[in-house]
Every structure is written in structure tokens, then in C-alpha cells.
N, C-alpha and C positions, 0 to 999 in steps of 0.2 A: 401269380404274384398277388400277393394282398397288401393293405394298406398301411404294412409296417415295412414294409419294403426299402431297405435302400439300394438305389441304384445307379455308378459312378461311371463317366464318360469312360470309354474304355479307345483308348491311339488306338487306330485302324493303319496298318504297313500295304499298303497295294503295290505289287510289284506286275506293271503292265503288262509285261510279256506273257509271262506267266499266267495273266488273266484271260488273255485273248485265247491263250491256249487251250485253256479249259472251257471257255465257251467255246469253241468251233469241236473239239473232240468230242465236249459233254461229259468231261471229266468230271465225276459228282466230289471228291475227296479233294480237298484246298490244300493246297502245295506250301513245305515247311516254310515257314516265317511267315504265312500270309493269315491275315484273319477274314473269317468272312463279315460283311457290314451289318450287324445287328439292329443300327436303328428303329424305332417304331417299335412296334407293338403286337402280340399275338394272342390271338382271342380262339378257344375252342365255341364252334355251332354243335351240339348235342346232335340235333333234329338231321343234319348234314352229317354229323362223323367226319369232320372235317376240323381244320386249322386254318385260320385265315388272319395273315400280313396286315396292319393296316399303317398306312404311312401316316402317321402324325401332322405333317406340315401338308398335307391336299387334304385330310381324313377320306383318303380312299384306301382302296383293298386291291395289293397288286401282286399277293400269292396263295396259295393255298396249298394246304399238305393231308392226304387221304388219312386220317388216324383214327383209330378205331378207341374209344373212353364213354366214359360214365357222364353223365348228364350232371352238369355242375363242375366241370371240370377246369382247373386252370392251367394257363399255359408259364411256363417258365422256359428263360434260354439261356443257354454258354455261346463260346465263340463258333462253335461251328453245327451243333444241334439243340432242336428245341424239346420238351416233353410237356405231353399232356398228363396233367398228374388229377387220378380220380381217388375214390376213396376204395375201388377194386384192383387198379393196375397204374403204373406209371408208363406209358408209350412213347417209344424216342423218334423224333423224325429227323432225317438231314435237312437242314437248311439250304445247301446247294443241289442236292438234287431232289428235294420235298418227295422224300420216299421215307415210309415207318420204318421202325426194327420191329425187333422182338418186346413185349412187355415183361416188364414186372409186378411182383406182387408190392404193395407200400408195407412199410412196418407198422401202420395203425392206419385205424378208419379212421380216426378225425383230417377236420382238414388244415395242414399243414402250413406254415408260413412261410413262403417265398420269399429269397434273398437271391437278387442276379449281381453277380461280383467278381471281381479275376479269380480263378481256381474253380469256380461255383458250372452252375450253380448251387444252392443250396435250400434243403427243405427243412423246417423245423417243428416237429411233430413236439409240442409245448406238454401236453399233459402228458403223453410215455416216456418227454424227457429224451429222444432221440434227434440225431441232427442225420441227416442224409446229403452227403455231396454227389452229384448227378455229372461233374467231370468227370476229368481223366488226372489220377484215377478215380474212380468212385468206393465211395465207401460208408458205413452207416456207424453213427458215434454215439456212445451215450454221453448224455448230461450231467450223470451223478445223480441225475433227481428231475422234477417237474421241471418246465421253461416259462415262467411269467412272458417274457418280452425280451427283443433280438433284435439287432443292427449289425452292418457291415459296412466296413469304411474301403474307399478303394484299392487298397491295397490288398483286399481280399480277407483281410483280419474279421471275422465274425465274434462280435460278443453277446456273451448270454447271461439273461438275470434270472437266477436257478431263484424259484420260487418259495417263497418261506423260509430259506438258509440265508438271507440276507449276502450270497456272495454274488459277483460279476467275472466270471470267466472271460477268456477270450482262448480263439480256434484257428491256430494261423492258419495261410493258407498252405496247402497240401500237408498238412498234418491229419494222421490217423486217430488223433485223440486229442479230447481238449488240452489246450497246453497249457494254463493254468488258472488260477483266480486271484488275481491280484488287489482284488478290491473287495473289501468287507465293509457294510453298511453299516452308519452307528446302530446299535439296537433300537426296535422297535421303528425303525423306517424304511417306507415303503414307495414305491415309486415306478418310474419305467424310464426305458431309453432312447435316447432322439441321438440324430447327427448332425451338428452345428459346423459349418466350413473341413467336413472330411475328420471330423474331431470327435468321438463319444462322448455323450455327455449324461448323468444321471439326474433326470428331475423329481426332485424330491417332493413326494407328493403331502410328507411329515410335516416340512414347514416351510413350504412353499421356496424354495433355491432353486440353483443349479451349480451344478457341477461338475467339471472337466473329468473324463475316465480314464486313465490310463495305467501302464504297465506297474509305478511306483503308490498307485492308489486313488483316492480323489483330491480334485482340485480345491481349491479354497469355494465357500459358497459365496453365489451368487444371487440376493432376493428376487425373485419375481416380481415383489409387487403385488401379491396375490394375498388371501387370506389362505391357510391350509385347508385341501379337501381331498379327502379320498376320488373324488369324483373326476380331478383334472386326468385329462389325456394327452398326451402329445403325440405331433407327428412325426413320423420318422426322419426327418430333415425339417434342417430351416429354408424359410421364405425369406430372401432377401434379407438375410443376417438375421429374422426374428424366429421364433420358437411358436409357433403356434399348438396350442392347446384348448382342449372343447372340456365345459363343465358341465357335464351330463342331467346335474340336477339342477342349474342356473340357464339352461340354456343358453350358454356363454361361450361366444368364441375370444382368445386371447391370442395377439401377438404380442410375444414379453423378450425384450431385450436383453441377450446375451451378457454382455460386456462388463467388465468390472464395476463402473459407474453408470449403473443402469439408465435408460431411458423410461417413464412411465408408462406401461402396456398398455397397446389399444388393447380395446373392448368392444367387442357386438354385439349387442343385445339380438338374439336368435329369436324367430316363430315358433310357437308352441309347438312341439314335436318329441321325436325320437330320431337322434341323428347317430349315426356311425361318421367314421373318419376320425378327427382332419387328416385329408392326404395332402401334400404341399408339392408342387411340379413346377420348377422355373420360379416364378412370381406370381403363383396362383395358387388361394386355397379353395379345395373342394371341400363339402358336405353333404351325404343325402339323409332328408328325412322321410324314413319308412313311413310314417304315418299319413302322409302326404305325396310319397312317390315321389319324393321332386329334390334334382339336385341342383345345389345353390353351390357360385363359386365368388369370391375373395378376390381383390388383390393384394401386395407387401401390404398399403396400409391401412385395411381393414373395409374397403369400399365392396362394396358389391359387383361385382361384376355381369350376372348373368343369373337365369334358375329358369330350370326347364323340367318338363315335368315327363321321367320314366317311363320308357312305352312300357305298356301292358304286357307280362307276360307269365309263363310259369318258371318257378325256381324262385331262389333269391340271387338278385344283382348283384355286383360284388364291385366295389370300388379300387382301382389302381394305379399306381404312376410307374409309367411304361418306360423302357430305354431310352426313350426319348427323352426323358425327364416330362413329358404329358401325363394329364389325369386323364383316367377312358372309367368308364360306368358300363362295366355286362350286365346284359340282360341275365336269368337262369339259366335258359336255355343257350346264350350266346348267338341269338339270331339279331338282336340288335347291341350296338356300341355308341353311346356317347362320349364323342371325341371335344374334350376340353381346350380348347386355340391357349397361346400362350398370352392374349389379351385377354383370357377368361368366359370368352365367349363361345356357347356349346354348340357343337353338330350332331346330329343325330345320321348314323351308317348304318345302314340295314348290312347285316354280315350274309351275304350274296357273293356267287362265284364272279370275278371280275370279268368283263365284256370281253369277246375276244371275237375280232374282223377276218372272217374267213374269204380266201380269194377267191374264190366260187359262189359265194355271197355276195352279188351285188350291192352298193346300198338300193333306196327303193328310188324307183324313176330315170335310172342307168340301164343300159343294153348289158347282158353281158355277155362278156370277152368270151373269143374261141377257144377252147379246149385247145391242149397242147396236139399235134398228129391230127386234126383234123379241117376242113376248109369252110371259110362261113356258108352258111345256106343261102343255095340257089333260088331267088326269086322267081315262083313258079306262075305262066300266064296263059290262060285260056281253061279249055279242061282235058288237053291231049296227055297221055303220059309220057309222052317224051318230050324233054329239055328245051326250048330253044334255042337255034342256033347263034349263038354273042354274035354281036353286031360290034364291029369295030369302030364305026363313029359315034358307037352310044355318048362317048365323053363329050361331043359335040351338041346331042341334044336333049332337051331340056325333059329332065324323067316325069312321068306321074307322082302326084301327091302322095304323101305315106302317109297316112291317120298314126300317129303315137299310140301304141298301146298306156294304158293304163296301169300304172303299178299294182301288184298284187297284193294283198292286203296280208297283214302277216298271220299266219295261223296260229288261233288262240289256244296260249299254254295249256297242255293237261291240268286237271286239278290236283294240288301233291296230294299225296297218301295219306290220310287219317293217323296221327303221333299215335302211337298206345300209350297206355299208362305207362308211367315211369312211379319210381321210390320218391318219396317224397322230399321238397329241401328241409335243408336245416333251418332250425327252430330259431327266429330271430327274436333278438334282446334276452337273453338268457341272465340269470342272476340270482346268486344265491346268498343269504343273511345267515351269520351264524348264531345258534341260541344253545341254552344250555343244554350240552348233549343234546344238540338236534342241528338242524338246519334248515332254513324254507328255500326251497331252487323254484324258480318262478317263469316261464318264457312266454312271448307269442305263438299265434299258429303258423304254422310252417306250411308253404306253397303244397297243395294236394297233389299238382301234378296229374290232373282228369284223373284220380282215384281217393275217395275219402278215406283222411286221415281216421283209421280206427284207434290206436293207441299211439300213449308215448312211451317210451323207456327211458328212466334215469338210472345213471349208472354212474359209481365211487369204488373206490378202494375199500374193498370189503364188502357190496352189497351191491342190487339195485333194485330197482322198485318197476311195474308196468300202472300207469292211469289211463284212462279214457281218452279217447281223442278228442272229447269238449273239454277234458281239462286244460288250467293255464299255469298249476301251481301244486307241490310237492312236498310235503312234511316228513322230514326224514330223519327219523327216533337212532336212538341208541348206538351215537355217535362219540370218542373221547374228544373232552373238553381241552382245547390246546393244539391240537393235532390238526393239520390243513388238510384239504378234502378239496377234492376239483370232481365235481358232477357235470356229468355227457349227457345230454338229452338227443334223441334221437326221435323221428317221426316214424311209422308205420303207414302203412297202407295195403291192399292189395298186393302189387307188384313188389313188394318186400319194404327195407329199413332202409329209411335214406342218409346224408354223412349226419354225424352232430356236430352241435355246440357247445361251449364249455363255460362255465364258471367256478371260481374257487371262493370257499368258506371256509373261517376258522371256528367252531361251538367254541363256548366258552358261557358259565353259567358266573352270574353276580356271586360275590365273594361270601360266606359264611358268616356268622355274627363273633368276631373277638371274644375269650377269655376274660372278661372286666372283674375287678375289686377295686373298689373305693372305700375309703380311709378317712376319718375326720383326723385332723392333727391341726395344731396352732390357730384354728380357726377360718381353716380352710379343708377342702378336700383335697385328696393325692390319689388319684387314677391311674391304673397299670391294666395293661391287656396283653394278651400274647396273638402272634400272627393267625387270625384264620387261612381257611381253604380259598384261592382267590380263583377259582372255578376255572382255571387254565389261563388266566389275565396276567398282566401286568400290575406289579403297586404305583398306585400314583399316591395318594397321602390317606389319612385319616381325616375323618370329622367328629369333634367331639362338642358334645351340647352340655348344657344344663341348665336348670331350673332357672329363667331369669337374669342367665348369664352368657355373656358373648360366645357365638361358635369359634372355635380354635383348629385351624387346619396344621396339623400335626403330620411331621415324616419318620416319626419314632414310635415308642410303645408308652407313654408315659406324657402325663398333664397333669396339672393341678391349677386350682382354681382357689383364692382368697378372699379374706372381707365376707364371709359366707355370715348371716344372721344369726343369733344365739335362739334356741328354740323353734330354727324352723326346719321343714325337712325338704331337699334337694335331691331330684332324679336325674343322674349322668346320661349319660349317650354317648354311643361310638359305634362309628360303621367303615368299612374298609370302602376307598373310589378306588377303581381296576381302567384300566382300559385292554380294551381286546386283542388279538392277534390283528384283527382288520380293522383298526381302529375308535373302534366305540365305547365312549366312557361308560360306565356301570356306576352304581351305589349297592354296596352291599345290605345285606342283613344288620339290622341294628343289636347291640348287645347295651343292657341300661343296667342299671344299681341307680339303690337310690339309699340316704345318710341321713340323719337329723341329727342338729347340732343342737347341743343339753342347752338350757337355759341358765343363764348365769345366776345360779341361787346360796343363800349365805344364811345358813339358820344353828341358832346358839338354845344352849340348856344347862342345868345345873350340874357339875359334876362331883370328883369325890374330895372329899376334904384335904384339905393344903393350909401349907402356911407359907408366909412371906413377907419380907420388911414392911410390905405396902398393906398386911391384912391385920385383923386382931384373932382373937380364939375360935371368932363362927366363919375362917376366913375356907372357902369353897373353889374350884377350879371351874373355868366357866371355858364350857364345850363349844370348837366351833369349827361346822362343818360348811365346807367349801365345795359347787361343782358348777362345770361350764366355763370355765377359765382359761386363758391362755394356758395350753402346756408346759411345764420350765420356767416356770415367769415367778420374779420375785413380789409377793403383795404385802403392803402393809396392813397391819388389822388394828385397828382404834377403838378401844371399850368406852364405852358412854354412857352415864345416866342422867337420869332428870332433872341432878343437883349438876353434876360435872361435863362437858362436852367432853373431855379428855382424861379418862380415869387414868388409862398404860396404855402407850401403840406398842406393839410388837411385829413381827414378820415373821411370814414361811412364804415356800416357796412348793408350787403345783406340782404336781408328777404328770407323767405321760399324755395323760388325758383329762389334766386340765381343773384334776381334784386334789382337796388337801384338808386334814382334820388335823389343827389346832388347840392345845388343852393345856399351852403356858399364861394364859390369863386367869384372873382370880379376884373376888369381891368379895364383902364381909358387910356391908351395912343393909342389914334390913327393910321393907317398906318399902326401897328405888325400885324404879322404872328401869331396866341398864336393855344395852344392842348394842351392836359392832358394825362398824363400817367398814369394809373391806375397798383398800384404797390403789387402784391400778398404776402403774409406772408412768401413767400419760394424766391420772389424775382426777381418772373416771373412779365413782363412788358408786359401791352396789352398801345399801343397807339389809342388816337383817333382823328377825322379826327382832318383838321385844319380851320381855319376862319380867315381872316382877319378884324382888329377890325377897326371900323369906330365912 
């Protein structure tokens, strides 16, 4: 079982007769309608080859089952048998008469997610995208695809969050195939599944909600209270109606209320570490931090309860909440368990064969009893070899002293056998970043298992790579941008490849630089661009600059900017913001232009001879050339000499860009000084040069 596990009371029908019958016969197969009592918890010992019971409420150990598995192995149960499931074989044993079957082969070496649930139980192999049910019947199902994360509500209903499709399946119970996906994620959100009062629920890890799962789709959201983060996790169930969730990079535990009118999430600020979990059992949360060895528990409203620090061992422990609804901590090897109390308070169970009081085994400092068929020993007196003859009034007189013997000391255990090397554990904290066309998958070292770790192998869809056993990190080229990728890291040693770990990455490369022209027009610039390449991303908007002037976040292809100065020059900007498959905003490649606006100029000269009411014989056309001006705009033009402020205004009007040449004015008096003023709609006066007229 692992620590997405849900797990729901399951009615137990005992029918007396019937029970008594199969204890005095030793009938090992449970009689129709009866289930057998699942409670508690089943831990695999490696180093034993064994299975061992442990009862939750004594935290002791009151059965065991001879089962032959792999080292790391977990235990899962249904109603009437348990299986050790490794990453070689799956091995079934009876729970009534704790005897193995036959094994199987699993459909993948990773390690699988345990769901205990009516029909179940059930195994979920996430990265092959296969479900395994281990009842009656059994059978093995595809996904459609990868499995992000998996819950099952009592009813036996399994649902599945096919990774990167954004859908939520569900797998009723004794169904041969998924039965369907009723639930599509808005685009671009991301998340996982918890069970709130027997209810699926999706917490959306996009913008921080929740939401109810069911057959007609998603419920209305629910805030959290959180800020959004890739980083929140939740547990497979709630604690006391709340939602607990760890923030992996805040070191933040949260319990966040369900309910339509939320409550304010507690908060706990965590020890610096590396935690897996939250598991949540009853009213109690667990958490272990690797880095520390040490697992710390919770109650509903966020108090501490307890932290106890991991015995020593080889493998990695593996955190679970048992049929009992208890949290238990295996060790690697399964030689020890920490049993979680439902006050949060932890035991430590050495997983040891339970005691058992043999009738021929005295306790110490007891006589013991006669053997069945024979008569107690004759107290022998003197040093003849024959008997004395019994004395019939012996009961009258008073016998010699008996000195007590001394109890015998018990003789001291062999020392067990030296473990061999085993394969090594799986590589803890796995995690991989997407980049463009590449990915970095990152882990710790993984338990040696008394043989050093020589290599790792990472392994994807299309490739895999072998590093050193000192490495902790993996750059992996020549991946497409957009496409999701789940990397298996595995350990090596001597004795072979031990299970992996998984993490998924989406590449995705910053978007390309836009298409840009910029355009002077009416005294401003007009910006156009066309879509770049957004390296397998998402568009979230545009940014657009310029020289001086305010950025402009833009969701289209087009901006313009006004009020731009006459004679100066201006460098645009634009770059595509993407955000990722896994959420990470980007800035693309910038693409710039740059314009300079003319200078508003107005210069006059003598042109060719004309006549007019206003002129005499020497009367000439006076040339006047305009640029830098509004586009389209009507100006007035006022001739002026040194005698006259107002010789003739006339008017034209700009073309396109803002120019315009003028040649209906006309002077005739010799000697002046004349110039034009070109007079704008608002009032503004550009002058220009002057000429003396000849």
C-alpha cells in the first residue's frame, strides 16, 4: 500500500456456526457470505521471507504467512487473501490458512500504487498507464495513457488522472475496462486527487481550489486559501473534514477546508527538510523527513502530536495507512514498523515472529508436568539399585528437605546468518525540469543494500541514459518541446537493478522573436507582428516597449503608441510570455524596429511667373514645401513680409505622410523680406525660412 491509498471500512457478516466450524476442522476457504476480518495491517520482512499481521490497536504482531518476494516489497489485501507485490513477482497468500499460491509475473517494474477497496484489490502501475485488479476476478487494464494519481471510494469505484490528457476517468468495480472519463480539466490545469467524506475530489493545483469529481463532471470551485503552486500535494483522504496538503518547496503543511464557505487553512510551518506524505489515518497526519529519518505526526488541527526518529536500516521506508485507517512507517527491509496510535502517538514493532507458549515448555522456575503415559520419577535413596519399598505411613511423616533446583538459564540465540547483498532501493526524491528540448531529472542516493551503488540508469519513452553511481543529476538532449516524458531512475549495484522512481517533465523552449513592422502614421507609430514559435508553451500575452514610452501587455498582434516627438527616433520591442506544460512562465526572444519621426519643416522659394488680382507684371508664385506634419490634416499657410503680417492665407492639406507642396501663393513687390507660417488646427505655428524678393 502506499501513501495515496484509499482505504474504506469494509461490514464484516460473521456467521457463528459456520466459524466455529472451520476452526475445529481447519477449513482454510471462508464459507459463502462470510468475509474474513481484514483489520490492521500487513507488513512484508525481506530478511524473513515472511508476512507479518500487525494489529493496530496493541501494535503487536499476531500472524505471519511464509511468502517468498523481493526485498521492498509491499503488502496489499482483499477479503479473503493478501499479496506480496515486488517489482519480480506478485505472491498470494491465504489469510485463513496463511499458506502462499503460486506467483506472478507484475506488468512493470516500477512500484505500483496500492488501492485496498471492495472488488480490489488494486494495483496502479502510473507510468505504463496499467491498473491490475488482484480479486476475483482478476484482471489487468489499460489506462489509455500514463496515471498522474488515483483514489477509490468505497464503493469500489477507482479513479484515475491520465497524465498530460487533462481527463479523470473512473473503473467501476468488476469492470474489465475503464468505464469512462467524465471529467475534462480546464486547459492548462493541473492537479491531483484526494477523498473528502467518500466523495473524489480534484485539487487544483492551477489556482488553488477544489472540486467535487463526479460522473456529470466537476463540482463548482472551492478556494483553498492558498496561493497557486505546483508544489502542493494532498493526501489521499481528509483528516477530520480537512484536506491536508504538504508544499514541498515552503515546507508547509496545510489543513484547508472543504466546504463552500471555507474556513481559513491552518498552516505549519515544517523543519527544514525533505518530506514525502501527507498520509492522513483517523485524525492524524503523518510525515517523514528523509533527510532527518524522522517521522512527525499531526492532529485534525495542525498540533503536533509526536516525531520519532526511523530505525536504521537498508532500503527506503515507505509510509502507509493501513485497513485500519492507522499510519504504519516500514522500514526497507520490513524488519521494523512504526505503528501510528490514533492519538498520534508512535510505537516502534520490531517485525518478529509472534511468541508462542509451548506445553512442554515450562515457564522458568516451574517443575514440569508429567509427560502423557508415563509416571512421575521415583525419588531414589541410598546407593542400592533397587527401589525402596513405599512405606504406607510416609503421608504421616514429615519427609526430608528438597533444595529447589535452580531454573536453567535460557540458551543463548544462534547468531542469524549474514543478509547478502541485495539490488539496491529506489532512488529517493526524483525530479525532473523541463528545458528546451532537453530535461534535467535529478534524485538522491538510493539505500546500497551492503553492495555499492555503481550506476544509475534513466529511462523515457524513446531513450535512456547510464551515470555513475556518484552522480545525482542527468541532462537529457534531444527531447520534443510539448510532449510529456516520465523518467525511471533506477540504482545498480552488484546483485543487479533495484525498483525505480519516476518523475514527469514537459521541454518546452522560450518562444521565438515575432514578425515586427512599425509604421510612422499621424504622429504616432502602428505595430504589427505575427505569432512566433512558442517552443511547445502556452500564449499568455505580449510585451511591447518603446523608446520612453509605457510597456503595453497586449493579447493580440497589433499596438500603437501616440504623441510620438517630431525628429526624434524610437525603438519598439516585442516578445511572446508562454507558460509551460508544467507550469513555468517564460519570456520569449525579443523582436525590435525602430522609426524616426521627420521634423516638422516649412521652407519657401521663388517660383515661376503668375499673375493675379493681388499681383502686378513682376507678380511670381511663391513655393512652399511642407514635411513632418500630421497625415490628412488641413493647414493653413499665411504669407508675410516685413511691410505686411498678412499678405494671403490659403490652405492645403497633407497626404499620407504628413507632406504637402503648395505653389497658390504669389508676391510682386521687390526689396521685402516675405515667409510663411504654417498654421496647425490647434493653433500651433511652425515658421519658415525667409527670402528676400527681387
Amino acid at each position: 500500500m502506499s501513501w495515496r491509498t484509499r482505504l474504506p471500512v469494509i461490514a464484516v457478516v460473521v456467521v457463528a456456526a459456520a466459524a466455529v466450524t472451520a476452526a475445529v476442522t481447519g477449513a482454510a476457504k471462508p464459507l459463502p457470505g462470510m468475509r474474513v476480518v481484514p483489520g490492521g495491517h500487513w507488513v512484508y520482512n525481506s530478511v524473513l521471507q515472511a508476512a507479518f499481521h500487525l494489529d493496530g490497536g496493541t501494535a503487536g504482531i499476531d500472524a505471519q504467512a511464509a511468502v517468498p518476494g523481493d526485498q521492498g516489497s509491499q503488502v496489499v489485501q482483499g477479503d479473503t487473501n493478501g499479496y506480496v507485490v515486488g517489482d519480480s513477482r506478485i505472491s498470494r497468500f491465504g489469510k485463513s490458512d496463511l499458506t502462499a499460491g503460486p506467483a506472478v509475473a507484475p506488468p512493470s517494474k516500477e512500484v505500483p500504487l496500492g488501492l485496498e477497496t471492495a472488488g480490489g484489490p488494486y494495483l496502479v502501475y502510473r507510468q505504463a498507464g496499467q491498473v491490475v485488479r488482484l480479486g476475483d476476478p482478476s484482471a489487468t487494464m489499460s489506462a489509455g495513457g500514463p496515471i498522474s494519481d488515483a483514489v477509490a471510494t468505497a464503493d469500489g469505484t477507482v479513479w484515475l488522472l491520465r497524465a498530460g490528457s487533462g481527463l479523470i476517468c473512473r473503473l467501476d468495480q468488476g469492470a474489465d475496462r475503464v468505464t469512462s472519463c467524465p471529467v475534462v480539466l480546464p486547459a492548462g490545469h493541473t492537479g491531483s486527487l484526494t477523498v473528502v467524506g467518500d466523495q473524489p475530489h480534484f485539487v487544483d493545483t492551477t489556482d488553488a481550489t477544489l472540486r467535487a469529481v463526479g460522473t456529470g463532471g466537476l463540482g463548482d470551485a472551492v478556494s483553498m486559501g492558498l496561493a497557486p503552486s505546483a508544489n502542493l500535494r494532498p493526501a489521499a483522504n481528509d483528516v477530520s473534514g480537512r484536506v491536508p496538503l504538504l508544499d514541498q518547496q515552503t515546507n508547509r503543511l496545510y489543513l484547508v477546508d472543504p466546504a463552500p464557505k471555507p474556513q481559513k487553512p491552518v498552516a505549519v510551518q515544517l523543519p527544514a527538510g525533505q518530506y514525502d506524505g501527507p498520509v492522513a489515518g483517523g485524525s492524524v497526519v503523518a510525515l517523514v523527513d528523509r533527510s532527518s529519518g524522522t517521522l512527525l505526526t499531526f492532529d485534525g488541527t495542525g498540533k503536533q502530536a509526536d516525531a520519532k526518529p526511523i530505525p536504521p536500516g537498508a532500503g527506503t521506508s515507505r509510509l502507509d495507512r493501513g485497513e485500519d485507517s492507522q499510519v504504519y512507517v516500514e522500514g526497507g527491509q520490513g524488519t521494523h514498523v512504526l505503528v501510528v496510535g490514533k492519538d498520534g502517538k508512535v510505537t516502534d514493532v520490531p517485525v518478529v515472529p509472534p511468541p508462542v507458549n509451548k506445553p512442554d515448555q515450562p515457564a522458568p522456575g516451574q517443575p514440569a508436568p508429567p509427560q502423557p503415559g508415563t509416571l512421575p520419577p521415583v525419588e531414589q535413596r541410598g546407593t542400592g539399585d533397587a527401589a525402596p519399598k513405599p512405606d504406607v505411613n510416609a503421608g504421616n511423616k514429615p519427609g526430608p528437605a528438597r533444595t529447589p533446583e535452580k531454573p536453567a538459564k535460557p540458551a543463548k540465540p544462534p547468531a542469524p546468518p549474514a543478509v547478502p547483498a541485495s539490488p539496491p532501493g529506489a532512488p529517493p526524491s526524483v525530479s525532473a525540469t523541463g528545458g528546451a528540448g532537453s530535461a534535467t531529472v535529478s534524485w538522491g542516493a538510493a539505500a546500497a543494500n551492503r553492495a555499492t551503488v555503481t550506476s544509475y540508469q534513466i529511462s523515457w519513452s524513446g531513450g535512456s541514459k547510464t551515470v555513475g553511481g556518484g552522480t545525482r543529476q542527468a541532462s537529457i538532449p534531444g527531447l520534443s518541446n510539448g510532449t510529456r516524458y516520465t523518467f525511471t531512475v533506477v540504482a545498480v549495484n552488484k546483485a543487479g537493478t533495484g525498483p525505480g522512481a519516476s518523475a514527469s517533465a514537459t521541454p518546452a523552449a522560450s518562444a521565438s522573436a515575432p514578425g515586427l513592422t512599425a509604421t510612422y502614421r499621424n504622429g504616432g507609430a502602428s505595430l504589427s507582428w505575427t505569432q512566433p514559435d512558442l517552443g511547445g508553451g502556452q500564449l499568455v500575452n505580449y510585451l511591447v516597449t518603446g523608446t520612453g514610452q509605457a510597456q503595453q501587455t497586449v493579447s493580440g498582434t497589433t499596438a500603437t503608441y501616440s504623441g510620438l516627438a517630431a525628429g526624434k527616433s524610437y525603438t519598439f520591442t516585442v516578445r511572446a510570455v508562454t507558460k509551460t506544460p508544467d507550469g513555468e512562465t517564460r519570456n520569449g526572444a525579443t523582436a525590435s524596429k525602430s522609426i524616426t519621426v521627420p521634423a516638422q519643416s516649412v521652407s519657401i522659394s521663388r517660383g515661376a511667373k503668375t499673375s493675379s488680382s493681388n499681383c502686378s507684371k513682376d507678380c511670381y508664385q511663391v513655393n512652399v514645401s511642407m514635411t513632418g506634419f500630421e497625415a490628412n490634416t488641413k493647414y493653413d499657410i499665411q504669407l508675410s513680409s516685413s511691410s505686411n503680417n498678412n499678405v494671403q492665407t490659403e490652405s492645403t492639406t497633407t497626404n499620407a505622410s504628413g507632406s504637402a507642396n503648395y505653389n497658390q501663393l504669389d508676391y510682386d513687390v521687390a526689396g521685402e523680406t516675405i515667409y510663411v507660417q504654417v498654421i496647425a488646427p490647434d493653433g500651433t505655428i511652425v515658421k519658415s525660412n525667409s527670402i528676400t524678393w527681387k
